[in-house]
C-alpha positions as CSV (number, residue, x, y, z in Angstrom):
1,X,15.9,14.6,20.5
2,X,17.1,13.5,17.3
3,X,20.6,12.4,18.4
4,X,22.0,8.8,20.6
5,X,18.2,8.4,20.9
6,X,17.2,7.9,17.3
7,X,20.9,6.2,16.5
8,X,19.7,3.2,19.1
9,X,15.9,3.3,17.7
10,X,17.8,2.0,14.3
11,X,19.6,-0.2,15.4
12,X,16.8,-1.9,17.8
13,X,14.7,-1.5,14.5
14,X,16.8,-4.1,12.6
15,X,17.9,-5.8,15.3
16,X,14.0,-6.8,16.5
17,X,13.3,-7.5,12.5
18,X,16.2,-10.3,12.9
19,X,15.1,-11.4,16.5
20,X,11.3,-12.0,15.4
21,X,12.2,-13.6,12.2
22,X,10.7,-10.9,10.0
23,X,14.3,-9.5,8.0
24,X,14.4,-12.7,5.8
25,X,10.4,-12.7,5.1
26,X,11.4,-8.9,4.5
27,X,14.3,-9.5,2.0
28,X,12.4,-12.4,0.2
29,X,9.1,-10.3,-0.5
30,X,11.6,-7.8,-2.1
31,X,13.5,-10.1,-3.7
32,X,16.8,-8.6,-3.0
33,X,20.2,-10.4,-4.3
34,X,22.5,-11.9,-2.3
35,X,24.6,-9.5,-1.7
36,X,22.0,-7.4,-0.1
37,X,20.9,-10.5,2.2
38,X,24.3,-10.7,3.5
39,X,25.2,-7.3,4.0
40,X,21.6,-6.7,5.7
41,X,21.5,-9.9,8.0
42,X,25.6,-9.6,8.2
43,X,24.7,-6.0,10.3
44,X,21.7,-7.0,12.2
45,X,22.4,-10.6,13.5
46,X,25.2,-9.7,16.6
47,X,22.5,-7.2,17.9
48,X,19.6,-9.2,17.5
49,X,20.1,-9.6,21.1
50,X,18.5,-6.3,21.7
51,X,15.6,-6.8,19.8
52,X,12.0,-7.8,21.3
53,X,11.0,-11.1,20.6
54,X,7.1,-10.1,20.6
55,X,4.5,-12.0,20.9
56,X,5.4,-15.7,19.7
57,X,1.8,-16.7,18.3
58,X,1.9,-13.7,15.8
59,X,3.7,-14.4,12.4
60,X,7.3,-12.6,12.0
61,X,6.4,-9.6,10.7
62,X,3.5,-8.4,12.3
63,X,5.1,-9.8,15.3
64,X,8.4,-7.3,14.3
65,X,5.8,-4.0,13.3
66,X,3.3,-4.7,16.6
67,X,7.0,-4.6,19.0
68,X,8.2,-1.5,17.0
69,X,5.8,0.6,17.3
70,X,2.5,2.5,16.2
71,X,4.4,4.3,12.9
72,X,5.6,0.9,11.9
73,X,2.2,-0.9,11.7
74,X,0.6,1.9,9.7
75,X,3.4,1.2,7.1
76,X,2.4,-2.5,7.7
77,X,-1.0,-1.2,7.4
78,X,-0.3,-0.2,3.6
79,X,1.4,-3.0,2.8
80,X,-1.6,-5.3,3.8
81,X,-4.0,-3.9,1.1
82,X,-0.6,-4.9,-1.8
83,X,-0.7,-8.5,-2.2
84,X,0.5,-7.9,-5.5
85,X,3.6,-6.5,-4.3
86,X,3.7,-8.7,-1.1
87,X,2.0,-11.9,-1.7
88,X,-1.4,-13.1,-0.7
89,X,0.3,-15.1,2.5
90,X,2.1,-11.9,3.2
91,X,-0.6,-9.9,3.1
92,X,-3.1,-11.8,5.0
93,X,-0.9,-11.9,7.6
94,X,-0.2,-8.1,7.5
95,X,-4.2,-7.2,7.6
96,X,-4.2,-8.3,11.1
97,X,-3.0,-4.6,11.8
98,X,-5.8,-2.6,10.4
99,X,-8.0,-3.7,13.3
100,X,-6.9,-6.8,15.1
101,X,-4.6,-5.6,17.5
102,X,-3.8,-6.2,21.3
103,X,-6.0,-3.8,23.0
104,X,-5.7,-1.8,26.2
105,X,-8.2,-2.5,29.2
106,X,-11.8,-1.3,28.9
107,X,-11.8,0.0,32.2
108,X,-8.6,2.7,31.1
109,X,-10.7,3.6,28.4
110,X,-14.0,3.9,30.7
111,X,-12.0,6.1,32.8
112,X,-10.6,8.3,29.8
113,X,-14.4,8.7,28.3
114,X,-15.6,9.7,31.7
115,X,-12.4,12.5,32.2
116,X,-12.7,13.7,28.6
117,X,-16.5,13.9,28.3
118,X,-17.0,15.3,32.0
119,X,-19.2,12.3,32.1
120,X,-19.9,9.1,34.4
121,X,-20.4,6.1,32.5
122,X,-23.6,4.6,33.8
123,X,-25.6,7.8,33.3
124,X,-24.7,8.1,29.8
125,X,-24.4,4.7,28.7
126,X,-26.7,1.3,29.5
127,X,-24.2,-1.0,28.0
128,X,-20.3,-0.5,27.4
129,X,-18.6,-3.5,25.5
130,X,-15.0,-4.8,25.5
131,X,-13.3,-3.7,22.6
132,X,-14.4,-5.1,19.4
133,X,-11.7,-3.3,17.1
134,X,-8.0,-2.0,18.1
135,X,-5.7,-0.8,16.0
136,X,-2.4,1.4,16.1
137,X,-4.0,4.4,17.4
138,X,-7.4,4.1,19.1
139,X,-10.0,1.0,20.0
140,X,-13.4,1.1,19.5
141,X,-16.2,0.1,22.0
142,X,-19.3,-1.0,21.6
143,X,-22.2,1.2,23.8
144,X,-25.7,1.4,24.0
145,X,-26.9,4.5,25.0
146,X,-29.8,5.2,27.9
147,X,-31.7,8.3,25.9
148,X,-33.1,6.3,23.1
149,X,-31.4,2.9,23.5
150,X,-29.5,2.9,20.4
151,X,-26.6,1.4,19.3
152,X,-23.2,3.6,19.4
153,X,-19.2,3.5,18.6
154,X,-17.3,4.7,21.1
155,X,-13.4,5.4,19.8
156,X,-11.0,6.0,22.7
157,X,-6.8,6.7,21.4
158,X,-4.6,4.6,23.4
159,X,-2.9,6.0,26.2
160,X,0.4,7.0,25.9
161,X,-0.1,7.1,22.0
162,X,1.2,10.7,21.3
163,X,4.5,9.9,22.8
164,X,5.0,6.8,21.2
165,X,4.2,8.5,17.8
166,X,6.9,11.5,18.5
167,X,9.7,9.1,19.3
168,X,8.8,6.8,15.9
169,X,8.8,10.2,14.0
170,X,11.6,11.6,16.0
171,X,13.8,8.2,14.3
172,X,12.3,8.6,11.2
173,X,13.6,12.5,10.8
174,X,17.0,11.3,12.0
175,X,17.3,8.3,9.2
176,X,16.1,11.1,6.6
177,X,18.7,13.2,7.1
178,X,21.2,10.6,7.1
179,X,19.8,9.1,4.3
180,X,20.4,12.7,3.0
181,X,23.6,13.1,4.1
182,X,25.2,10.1,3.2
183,X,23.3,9.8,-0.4
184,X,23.1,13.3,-1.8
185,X,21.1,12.2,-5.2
186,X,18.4,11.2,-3.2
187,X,17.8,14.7,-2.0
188,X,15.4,14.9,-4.7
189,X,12.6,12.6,-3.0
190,X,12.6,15.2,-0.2
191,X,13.2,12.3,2.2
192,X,13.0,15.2,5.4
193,X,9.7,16.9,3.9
194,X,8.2,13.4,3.6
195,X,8.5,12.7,7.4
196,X,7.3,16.4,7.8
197,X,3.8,15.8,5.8
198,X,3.5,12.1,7.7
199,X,3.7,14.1,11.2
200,X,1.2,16.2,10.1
201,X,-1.0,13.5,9.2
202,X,-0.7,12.1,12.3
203,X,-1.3,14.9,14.3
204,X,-4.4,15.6,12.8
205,X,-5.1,11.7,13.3
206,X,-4.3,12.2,17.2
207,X,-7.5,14.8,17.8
208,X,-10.7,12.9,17.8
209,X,-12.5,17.0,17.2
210,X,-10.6,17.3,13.9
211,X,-11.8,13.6,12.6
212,X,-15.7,14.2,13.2
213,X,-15.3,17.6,11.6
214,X,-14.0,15.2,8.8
215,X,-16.5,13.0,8.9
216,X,-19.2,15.6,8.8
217,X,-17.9,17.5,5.7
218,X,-17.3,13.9,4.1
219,X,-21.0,12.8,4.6
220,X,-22.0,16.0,3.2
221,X,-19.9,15.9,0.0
222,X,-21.0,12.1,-0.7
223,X,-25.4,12.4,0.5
224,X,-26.4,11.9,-2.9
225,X,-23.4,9.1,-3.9
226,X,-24.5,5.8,-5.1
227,X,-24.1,2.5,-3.2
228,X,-21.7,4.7,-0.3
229,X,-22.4,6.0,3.5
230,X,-20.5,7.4,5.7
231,X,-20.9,7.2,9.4
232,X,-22.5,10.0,11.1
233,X,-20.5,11.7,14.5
234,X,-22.0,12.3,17.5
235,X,-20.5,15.7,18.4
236,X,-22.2,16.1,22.3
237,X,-20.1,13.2,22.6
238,X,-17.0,13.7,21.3
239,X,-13.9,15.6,22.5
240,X,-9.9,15.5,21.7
241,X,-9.2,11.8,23.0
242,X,-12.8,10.4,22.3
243,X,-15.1,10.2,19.5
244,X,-18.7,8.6,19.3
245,X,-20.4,8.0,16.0
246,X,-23.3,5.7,14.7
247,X,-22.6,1.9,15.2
248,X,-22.4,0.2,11.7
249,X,-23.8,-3.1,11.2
250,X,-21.9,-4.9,8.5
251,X,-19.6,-6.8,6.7
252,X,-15.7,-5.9,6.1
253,X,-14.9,-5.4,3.3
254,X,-11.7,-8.0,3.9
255,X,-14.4,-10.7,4.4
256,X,-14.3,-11.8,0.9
257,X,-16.1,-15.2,1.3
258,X,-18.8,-13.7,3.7
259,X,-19.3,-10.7,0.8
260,X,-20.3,-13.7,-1.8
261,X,-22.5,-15.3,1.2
262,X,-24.6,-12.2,0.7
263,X,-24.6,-12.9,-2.8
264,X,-22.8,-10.0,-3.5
265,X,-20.7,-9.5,-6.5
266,X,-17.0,-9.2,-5.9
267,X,-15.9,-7.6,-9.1
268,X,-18.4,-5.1,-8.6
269,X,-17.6,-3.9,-5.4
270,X,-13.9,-3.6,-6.4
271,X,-15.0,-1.2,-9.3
272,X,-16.7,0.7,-6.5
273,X,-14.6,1.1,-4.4
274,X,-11.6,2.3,-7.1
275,X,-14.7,4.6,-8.8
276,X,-15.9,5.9,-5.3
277,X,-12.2,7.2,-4.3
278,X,-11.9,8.6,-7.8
279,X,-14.8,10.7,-7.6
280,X,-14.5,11.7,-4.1
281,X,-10.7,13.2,-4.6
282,X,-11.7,14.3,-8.1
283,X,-14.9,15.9,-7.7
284,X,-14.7,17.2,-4.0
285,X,-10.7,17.2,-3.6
286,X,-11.6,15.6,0.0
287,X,-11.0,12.1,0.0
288,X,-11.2,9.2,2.6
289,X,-6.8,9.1,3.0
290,X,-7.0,5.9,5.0
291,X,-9.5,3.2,2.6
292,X,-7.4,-0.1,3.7
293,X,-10.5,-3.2,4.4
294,X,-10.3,-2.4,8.1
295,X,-12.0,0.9,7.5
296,X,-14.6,0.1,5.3
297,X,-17.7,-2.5,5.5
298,X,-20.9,-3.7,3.6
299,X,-24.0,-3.0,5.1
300,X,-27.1,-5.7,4.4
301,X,-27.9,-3.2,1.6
302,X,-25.1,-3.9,-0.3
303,X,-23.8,-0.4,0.8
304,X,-20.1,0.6,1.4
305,X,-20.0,2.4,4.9
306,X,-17.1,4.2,5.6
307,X,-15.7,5.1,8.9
308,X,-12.5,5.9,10.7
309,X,-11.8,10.0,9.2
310,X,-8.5,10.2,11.1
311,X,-6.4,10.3,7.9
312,X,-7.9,12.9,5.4
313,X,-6.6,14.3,2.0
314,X,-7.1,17.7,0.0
315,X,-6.1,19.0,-3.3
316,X,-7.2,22.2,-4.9
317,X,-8.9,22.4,-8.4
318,X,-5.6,23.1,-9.8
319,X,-3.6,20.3,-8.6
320,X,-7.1,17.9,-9.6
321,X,-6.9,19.2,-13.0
322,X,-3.0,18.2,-13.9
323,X,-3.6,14.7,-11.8
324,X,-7.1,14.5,-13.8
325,X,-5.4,15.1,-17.0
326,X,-1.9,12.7,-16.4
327,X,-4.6,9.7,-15.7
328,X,-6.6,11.5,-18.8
329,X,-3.5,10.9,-20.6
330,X,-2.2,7.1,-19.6
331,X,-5.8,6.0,-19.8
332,X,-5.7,7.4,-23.3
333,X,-2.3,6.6,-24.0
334,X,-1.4,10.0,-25.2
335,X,1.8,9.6,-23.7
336,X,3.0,13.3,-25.2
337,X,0.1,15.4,-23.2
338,X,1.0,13.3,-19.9
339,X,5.0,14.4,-20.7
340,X,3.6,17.9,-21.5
341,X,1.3,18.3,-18.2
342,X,4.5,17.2,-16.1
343,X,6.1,20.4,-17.7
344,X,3.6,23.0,-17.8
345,X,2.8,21.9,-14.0
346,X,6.8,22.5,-13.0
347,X,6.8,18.5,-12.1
348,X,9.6,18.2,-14.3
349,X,13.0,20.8,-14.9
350,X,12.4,22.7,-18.0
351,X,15.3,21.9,-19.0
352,X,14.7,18.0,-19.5
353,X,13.4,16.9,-23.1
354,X,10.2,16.5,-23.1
355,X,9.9,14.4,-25.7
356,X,12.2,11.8,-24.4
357,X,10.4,12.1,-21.0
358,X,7.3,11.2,-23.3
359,X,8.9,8.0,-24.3
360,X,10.1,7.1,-20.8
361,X,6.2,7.4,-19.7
362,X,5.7,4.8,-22.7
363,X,7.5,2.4,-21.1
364,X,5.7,2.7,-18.2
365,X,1.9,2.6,-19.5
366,X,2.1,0.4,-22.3
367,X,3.1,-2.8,-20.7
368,X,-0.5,-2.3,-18.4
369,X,-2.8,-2.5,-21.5
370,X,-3.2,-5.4,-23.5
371,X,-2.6,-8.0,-20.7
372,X,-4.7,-9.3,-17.5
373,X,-3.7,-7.4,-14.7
374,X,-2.8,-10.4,-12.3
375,X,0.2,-10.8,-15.0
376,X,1.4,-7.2,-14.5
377,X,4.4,-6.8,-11.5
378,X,3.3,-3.9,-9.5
379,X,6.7,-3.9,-8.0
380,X,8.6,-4.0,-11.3
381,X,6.6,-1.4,-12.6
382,X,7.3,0.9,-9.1
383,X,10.8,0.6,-9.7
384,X,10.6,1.5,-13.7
385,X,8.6,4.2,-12.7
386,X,11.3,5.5,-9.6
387,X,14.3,4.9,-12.2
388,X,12.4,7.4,-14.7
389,X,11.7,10.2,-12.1
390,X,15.0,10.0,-10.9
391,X,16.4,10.1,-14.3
392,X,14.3,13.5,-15.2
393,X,15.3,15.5,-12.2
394,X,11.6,15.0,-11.1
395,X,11.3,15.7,-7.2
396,X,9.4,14.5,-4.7
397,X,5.5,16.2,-4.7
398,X,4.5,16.5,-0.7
399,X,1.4,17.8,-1.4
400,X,0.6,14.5,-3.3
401,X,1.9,12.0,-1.0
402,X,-1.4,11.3,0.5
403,X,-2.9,11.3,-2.9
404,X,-0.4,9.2,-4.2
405,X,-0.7,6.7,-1.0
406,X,-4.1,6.3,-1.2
407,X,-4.6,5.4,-4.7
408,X,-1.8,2.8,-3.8
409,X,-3.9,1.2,-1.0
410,X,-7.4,1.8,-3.1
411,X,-6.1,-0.2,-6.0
412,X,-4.3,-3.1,-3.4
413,X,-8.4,-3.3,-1.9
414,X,-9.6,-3.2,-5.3
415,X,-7.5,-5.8,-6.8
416,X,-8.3,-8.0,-3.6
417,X,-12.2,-8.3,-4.2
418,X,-11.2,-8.5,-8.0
419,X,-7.8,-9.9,-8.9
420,X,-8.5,-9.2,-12.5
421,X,-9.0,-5.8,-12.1
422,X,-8.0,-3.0,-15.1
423,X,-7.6,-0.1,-13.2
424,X,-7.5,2.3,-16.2
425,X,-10.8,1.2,-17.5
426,X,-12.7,1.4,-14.3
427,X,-11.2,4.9,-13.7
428,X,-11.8,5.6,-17.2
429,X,-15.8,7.2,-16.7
430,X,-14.9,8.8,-13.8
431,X,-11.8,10.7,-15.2
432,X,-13.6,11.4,-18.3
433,X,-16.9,13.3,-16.7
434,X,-14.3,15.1,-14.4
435,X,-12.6,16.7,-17.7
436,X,-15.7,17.2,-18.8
437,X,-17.1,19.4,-16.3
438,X,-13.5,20.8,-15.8
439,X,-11.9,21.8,-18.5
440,X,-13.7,23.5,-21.1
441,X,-16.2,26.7,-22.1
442,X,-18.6,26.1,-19.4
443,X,-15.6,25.6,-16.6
444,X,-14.1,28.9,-18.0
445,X,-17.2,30.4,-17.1
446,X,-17.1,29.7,-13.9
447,X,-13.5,29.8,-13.3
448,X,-14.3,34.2,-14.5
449,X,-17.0,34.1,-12.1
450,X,-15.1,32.8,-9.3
451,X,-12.7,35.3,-10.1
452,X,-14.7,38.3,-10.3
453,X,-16.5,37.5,-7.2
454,X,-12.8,37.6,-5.4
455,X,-12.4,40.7,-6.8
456,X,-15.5,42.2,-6.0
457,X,-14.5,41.7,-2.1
458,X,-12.0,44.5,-2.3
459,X,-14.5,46.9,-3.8
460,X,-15.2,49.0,-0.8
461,X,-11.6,49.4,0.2
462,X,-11.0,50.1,-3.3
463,X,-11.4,54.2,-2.4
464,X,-9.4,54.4,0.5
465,X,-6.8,52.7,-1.7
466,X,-7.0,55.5,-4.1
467,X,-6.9,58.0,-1.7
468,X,-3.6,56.9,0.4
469,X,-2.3,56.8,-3.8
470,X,-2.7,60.4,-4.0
471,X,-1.5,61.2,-0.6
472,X,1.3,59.7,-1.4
473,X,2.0,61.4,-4.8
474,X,1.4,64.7,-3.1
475,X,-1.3,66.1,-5.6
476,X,-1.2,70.2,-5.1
477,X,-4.9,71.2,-4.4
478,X,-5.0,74.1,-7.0
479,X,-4.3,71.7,-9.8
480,X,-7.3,72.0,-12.1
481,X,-6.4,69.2,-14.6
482,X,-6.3,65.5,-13.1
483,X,-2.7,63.7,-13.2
484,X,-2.1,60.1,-14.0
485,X,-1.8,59.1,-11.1
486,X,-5.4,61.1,-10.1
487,X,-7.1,59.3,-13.6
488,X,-5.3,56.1,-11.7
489,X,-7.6,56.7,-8.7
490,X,-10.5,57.8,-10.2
491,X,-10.3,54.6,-12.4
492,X,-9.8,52.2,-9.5
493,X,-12.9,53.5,-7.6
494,X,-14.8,53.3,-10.3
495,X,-13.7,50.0,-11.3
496,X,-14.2,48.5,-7.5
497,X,-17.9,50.0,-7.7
498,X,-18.4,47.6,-11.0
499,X,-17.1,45.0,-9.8
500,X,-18.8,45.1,-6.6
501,X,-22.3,45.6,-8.4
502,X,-21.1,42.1,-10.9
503,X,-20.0,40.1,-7.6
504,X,-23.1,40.3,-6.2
505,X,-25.4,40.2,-9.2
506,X,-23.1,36.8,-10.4
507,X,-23.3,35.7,-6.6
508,X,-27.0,35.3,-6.8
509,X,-27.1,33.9,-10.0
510,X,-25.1,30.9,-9.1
């Protein structure tokens, strides 16, 4: 599948970004030189012809990304929360594919509710809207149901969607390894493994079961957080290709001017928001993986409500401590620990100077302090940043992409309620409680307790183990005096009984 195919998805890829007008908007958000304009354009323009022209009333490029395909518009997705990087015109533009897309007709998506529930309609529900939010993946519908009369979304994928994701992903693996192929330093990035964690992604985003489970755990990990909700599933309603939940009555977040109509305050809410996502991947290493505007409102509380659990990322308590200590580290600019935690983690060769990969990560923090953020090139400081990974052998972490991602789009909706925003000091609490609680005496303590509670678990096999280790050192039966390998035994079982008597004792302690 990833031969001709993929070769033609290319080309009709840069040959619909001529056709629609989108590859010069494209060329002038990245500022590239004139060389690259000519070269890029030179290639596209004699097969614009077999580009789609979209839908003329849309701007260029969400024209191009709508025409291309679901994959595209989540990357257009991403880019909609980075005006910084974009533009404000570019990015309002862009934001019209979080939630404001063409949607299917509601009496397909009656018909797939019905067949996936094992349901009729009118018994269930008393009112089914039109769609009131499609994006790349799924619409939602507004319902009313007929047991208690209360209000419901209803979140139906598109039909066909599977298949159109597996032939975007099946292009995308093709252009990594010829990316690979035909530039070998950029191995490093892990181009091929990139594409593999985004189809994962997006095959846990394709079962509906998988994103209530997510929204259940989420709710549960966030009950007792501050200003923050999370919208509850409705499980007897819910199967692989439709998912009901509580409707949510609110604001989006996007909505900047009908958020200060509340009298809300902006600023505020973008220090949420930043502080919310920090906690949740710090603190519970489950975090919302898709917070863009379209997925998050303001109820008449002044709560943030989250919804949409499609896209969700985990880290373990290893991987939180060397991420919590590298922000630690910029946010105090210790610029050595940060270069030292990139070793000790195996981010970076051993054989690279850590010292002078210390100075490089100067370069790239100091320039953010001392000056007003809406001065500071996101971009330029991307591409400082890609120049010094590149330069210290670093490669590409896959089990942080999502991480990474996130905070990317967290920081473009932050910055969008609160152009002014300094990242480092609204992280800065957050960071610091986390290394608080986890690294230091008390998380030693539990980190042994943990420990010997695993341990414990293979106390009662801890005999037979013993015994299949004489067996198999053939102990004669007349020998009076106990070997080293019988004292080995007898040791074993009596250290699986102690720790099976502390597991349980520390177990109901904690």
């Amino acid at each position: 599948m990833r031969g001709p195919h993929n070769i033609w998805r290319l080309i009709r890829t840069g040959a619909t970004l001529e056709r629609t007008g989108a590859m010069p908007v494209i060329l002038d958000a990245m500022e590239a030189p004139p060389i690259l304009r000519v070269v890029t354009r030179g290639l596209a323009w004699p097969f614009q012809w077999l580009g789609d022209k979209g839908d003329p009333s849309m701007p260029p490029i969400t024209r191009a990304l709508t025409v291309l395909g679901p994959a595209y518009i989540k990357f257009g997705q991403i880019l909609s929360t980075r005006p910084d990087v974009v533009g404000d015109d570019l990015a309002v533009e862009l934001r019209v594919l979080q939630d404001k897309l063409p949607p299917f007709d509601t009496n397909i998506a009656k018909k797939e509710v019905s067949r996936e529930l094992g349901i009729r309609i009118e018994d269930v529900f008393s009112e089914f809207s039109e769609p009131v939010a499609a994006a790349s993946i799924a619409q939602v519908h507004k319902a009313r149901l007929i047991e208690n009369g209360q209000f419901v979304a209803v979140k139906v994928l598109r039909p066909g969607i599977e298949r159109a994701f597996r032939r975007d992903i099946d292009a995308f693996y093709f252009a990594a390894s010829t990316i690979e192929f035909l530039a070998p330093f950029s191995r490093r990035l892990k181009p091929y493994e990139v594409i593999e964690h985004f189809e994962g992604v997006v095959n846990g985003e394709l079962d509906m079961r998988l994103e209530s489970a997510a929204a259940s755990q989420f709710a549960s990990n966030t009950e007792s957080d501050a200003g923050f909700r999370v919208a509850v599933a409705r499980w007897d309603l819910t199967g692989e290709k439709v998912m009901t939940m509580d409707w949510v009555e609110g604001i989006s977040l996007g909505d900047n001017t009908a958020l200060q109509q509340m009298g809300l305050n902006l600023e505020v809410l973008g220090d949420r928001v930043l502080q919310l996502f920090l906690s949740h991947a710090l603190r519970d290493g489950f975090f919302h993986g898709d917070m863009h505007q379209g997925n998050l409102k303001v109820d008449a509380d002044g709560n943030i409500v989250a919804y949409d659990f499609g896209i969700m990322g985990q880290i373990d308590e290893y991987t939180r401590r060397v991420y919590a200590e590298i922000l630690y580290g910029f946010i105090k600019r210790d610029y050595k620990r940060v270069a030292e935690v990139h070793f000790e983690a195996g981010y970076v060769p051993a054989d690279r100077d850590v010292d002078a990969f210390a100075m490089a990560l100067r370069a790239v923090g100091e320039p953010i302090f001392g000056m007003e953020a809406s001065n500071i090139s996101m971009g330029r400081l991307l591409s400082y940043l890609f120049e010094v990974t590149e330069r210290f052998g670093m490669e590409t972490r896959t089990e942080l992409l999502l991480l990474q991602r996130t905070m990317v789009v967290v920081e473009g909706v932050s910055r969008s309620l609160s152009p002014n925003i300094n990242i480092w000091q609204v992280a800065q609490p957050v960071v610091e409680d986390y290394i608080k609680g986890a690294i230091g005496p008390k998380a030693l303590a539990r980190d042994l307790a943990k420990t010997t509670r695993i341990l414990s678990r293979f106390g009662p096999r801890l005999p037979a183990l013993a015994e299949k280790l004489l067996i198999a050192q053939s102990v004669p039966p007349q020998q009076s005096h106990p070997t080293p390998s019988r004292r080995r035994a007898v040791l074993w079982m009596a250290a699986g009984s102690v720790l099976t008597l502390v597991g349980i004792w520390i177990g109901s302690a904690l």
